[in-house]
C-alpha positions in Angstrom: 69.9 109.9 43.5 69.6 111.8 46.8 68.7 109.8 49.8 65.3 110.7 51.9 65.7 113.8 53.9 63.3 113.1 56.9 62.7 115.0 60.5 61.7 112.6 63.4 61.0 113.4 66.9 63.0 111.9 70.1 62.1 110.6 73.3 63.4 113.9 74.5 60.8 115.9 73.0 63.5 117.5 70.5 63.6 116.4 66.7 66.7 115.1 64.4 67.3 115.5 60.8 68.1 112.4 58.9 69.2 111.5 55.5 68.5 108.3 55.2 69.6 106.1 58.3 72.4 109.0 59.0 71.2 111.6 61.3 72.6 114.6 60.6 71.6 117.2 63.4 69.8 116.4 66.9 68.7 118.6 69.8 66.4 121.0 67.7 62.9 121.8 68.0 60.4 121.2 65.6 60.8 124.7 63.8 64.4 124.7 64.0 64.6 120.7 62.4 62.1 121.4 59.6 64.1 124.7 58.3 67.3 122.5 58.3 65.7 120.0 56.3 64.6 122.1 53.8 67.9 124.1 53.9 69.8 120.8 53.1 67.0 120.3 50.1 67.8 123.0 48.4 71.6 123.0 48.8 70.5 119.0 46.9 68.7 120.7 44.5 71.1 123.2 43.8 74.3 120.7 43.3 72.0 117.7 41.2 72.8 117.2 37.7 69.4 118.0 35.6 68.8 114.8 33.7 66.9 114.6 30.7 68.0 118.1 29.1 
């Protein structure tokens, strides 16, 4: 099972990606973190095992 994909802002007034407690990208604005998250949920998606079939 994947861990949480998550988008939190910074003191900084920019936003990081996280997957779990690992960021993975910093700097970005909100725009910018929120496409990266849900690029990184489909590439999940696209490389999970379907269960159940």
């Amino acid at each position: 099972m994947s861990e949480l994909l998550r988008v939190k802002p910074t003191h900084d007034g920019t936003y990081t990606v996280y997957r779990g407690s690992l960021a993975l990208v910093s700097g970005l604005t909100r725009l910018q973190a929120e496409r990266y998250e849900a690029s990184v949920a489909r590439q999940q998606r696209a490389v999970s095992p379907i269960t159940g079939a």
